[in-house]
Rosetta silent file (secondary structure, phi, psi, omega in degrees, C-alpha in Angstrom):
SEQUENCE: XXXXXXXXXXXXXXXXXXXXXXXXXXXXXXXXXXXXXXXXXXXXXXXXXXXXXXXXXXXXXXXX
SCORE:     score description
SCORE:     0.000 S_00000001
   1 L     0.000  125.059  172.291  -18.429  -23.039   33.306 S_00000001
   2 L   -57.521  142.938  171.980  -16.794  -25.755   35.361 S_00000001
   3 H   -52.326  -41.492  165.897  -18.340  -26.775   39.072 S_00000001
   4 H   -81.835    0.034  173.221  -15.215  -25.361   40.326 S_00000001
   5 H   -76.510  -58.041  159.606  -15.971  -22.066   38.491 S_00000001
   6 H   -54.187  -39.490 -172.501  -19.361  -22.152   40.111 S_00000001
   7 L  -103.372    6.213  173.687  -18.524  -22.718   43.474 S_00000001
   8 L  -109.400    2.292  140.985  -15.378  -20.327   43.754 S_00000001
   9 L   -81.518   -5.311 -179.316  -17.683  -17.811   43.391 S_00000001
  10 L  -106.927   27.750  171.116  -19.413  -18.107   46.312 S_00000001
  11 L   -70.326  165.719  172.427  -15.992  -17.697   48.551 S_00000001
  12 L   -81.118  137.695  168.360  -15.717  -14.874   51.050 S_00000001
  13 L   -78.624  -56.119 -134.168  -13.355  -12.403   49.238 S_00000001
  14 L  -114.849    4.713 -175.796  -13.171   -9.877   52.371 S_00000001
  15 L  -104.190  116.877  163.926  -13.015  -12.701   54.757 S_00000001
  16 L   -38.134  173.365  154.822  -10.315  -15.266   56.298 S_00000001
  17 L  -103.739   76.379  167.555  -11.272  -19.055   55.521 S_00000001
  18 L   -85.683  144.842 -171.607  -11.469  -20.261   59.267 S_00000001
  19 L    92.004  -18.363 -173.329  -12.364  -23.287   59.339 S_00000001
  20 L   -81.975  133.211 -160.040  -11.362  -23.989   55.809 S_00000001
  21 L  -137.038  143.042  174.083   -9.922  -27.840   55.433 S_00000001
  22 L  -114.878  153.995 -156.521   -7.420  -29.216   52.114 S_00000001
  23 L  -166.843   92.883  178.585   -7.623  -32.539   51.950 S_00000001
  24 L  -114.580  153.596  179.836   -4.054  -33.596   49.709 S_00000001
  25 L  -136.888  -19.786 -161.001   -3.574  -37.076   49.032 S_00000001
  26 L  -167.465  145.912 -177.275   -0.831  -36.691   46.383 S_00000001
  27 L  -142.966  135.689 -171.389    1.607  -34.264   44.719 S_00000001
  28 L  -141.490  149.373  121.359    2.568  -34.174   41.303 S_00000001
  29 L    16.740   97.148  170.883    4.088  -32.052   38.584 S_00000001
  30 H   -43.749  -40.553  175.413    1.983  -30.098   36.114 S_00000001
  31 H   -64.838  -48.946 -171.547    3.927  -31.826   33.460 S_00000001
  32 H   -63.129  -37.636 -147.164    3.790  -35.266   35.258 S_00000001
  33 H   -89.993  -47.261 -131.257   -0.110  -35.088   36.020 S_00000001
  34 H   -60.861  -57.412 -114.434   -0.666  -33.355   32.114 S_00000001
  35 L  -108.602  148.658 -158.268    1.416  -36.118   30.164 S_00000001
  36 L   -60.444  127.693 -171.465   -0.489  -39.255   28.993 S_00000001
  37 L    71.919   -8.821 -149.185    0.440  -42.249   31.070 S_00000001
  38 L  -118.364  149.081  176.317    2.684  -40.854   32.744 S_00000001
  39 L  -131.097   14.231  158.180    2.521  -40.464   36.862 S_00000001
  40 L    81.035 -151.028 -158.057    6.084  -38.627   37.549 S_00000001
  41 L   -76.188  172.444  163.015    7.991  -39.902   40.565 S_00000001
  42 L   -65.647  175.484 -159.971    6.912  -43.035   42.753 S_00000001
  43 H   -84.302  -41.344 -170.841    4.025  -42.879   44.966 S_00000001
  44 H   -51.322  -73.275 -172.210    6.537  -43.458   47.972 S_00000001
  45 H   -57.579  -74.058  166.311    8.298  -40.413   47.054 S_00000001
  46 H   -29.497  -44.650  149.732    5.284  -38.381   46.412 S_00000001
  47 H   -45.203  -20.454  175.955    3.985  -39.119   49.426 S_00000001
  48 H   -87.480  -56.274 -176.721    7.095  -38.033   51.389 S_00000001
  49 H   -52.523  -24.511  178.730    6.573  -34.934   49.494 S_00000001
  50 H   -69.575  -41.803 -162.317    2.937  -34.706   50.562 S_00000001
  51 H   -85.232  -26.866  153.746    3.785  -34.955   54.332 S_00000001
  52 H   -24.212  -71.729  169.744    6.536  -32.446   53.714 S_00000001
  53 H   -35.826  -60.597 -162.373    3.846  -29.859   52.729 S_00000001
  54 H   -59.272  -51.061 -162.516    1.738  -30.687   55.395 S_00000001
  55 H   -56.056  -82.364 -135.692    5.178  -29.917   58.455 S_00000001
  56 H   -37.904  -70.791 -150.859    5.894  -26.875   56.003 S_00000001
  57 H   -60.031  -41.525  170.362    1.866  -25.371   55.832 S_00000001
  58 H   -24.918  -72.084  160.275    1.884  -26.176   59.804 S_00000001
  59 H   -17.558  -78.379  158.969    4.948  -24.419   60.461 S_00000001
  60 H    -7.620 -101.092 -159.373    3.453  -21.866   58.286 S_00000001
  61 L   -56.647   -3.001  174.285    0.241  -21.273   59.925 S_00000001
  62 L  -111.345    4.236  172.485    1.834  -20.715   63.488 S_00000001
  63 L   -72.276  170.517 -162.966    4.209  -18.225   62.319 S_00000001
  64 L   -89.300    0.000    0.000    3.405  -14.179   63.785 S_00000001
């Protein structure tokens, strides 16, 4: 069993996550992060994709 396996058992199920923080640095492909060597788009561009998320999940979280 993996650390994250351990510790994702002790989430609240029946509960929001207030308070609950993500901490992204980088966004990649499953194929891009899987494949050997390989890192997918430029960092530049990944990063504009990171701060994307971040408007988007904002957005997100103030909608009714």
């Amino acid at each position: 069993m993996t650390l994250f396996e351990e510790t994702g058992a002790f989430r609240r199920k029946d509960e929001d996550a207030l308070g609950a923080e993500l901490h992204l640095y980088d966004l990649m492909s499953y194929e891009d992060f899987d494949a050997p060597g390989a890192v997918g788009e430029p960092l530049e561009v990944r990063r504009v994709w990171v701060a994307e998320f971040v408007k988007l999940a904002k957005e997100a979280s103030r909608a009714p």
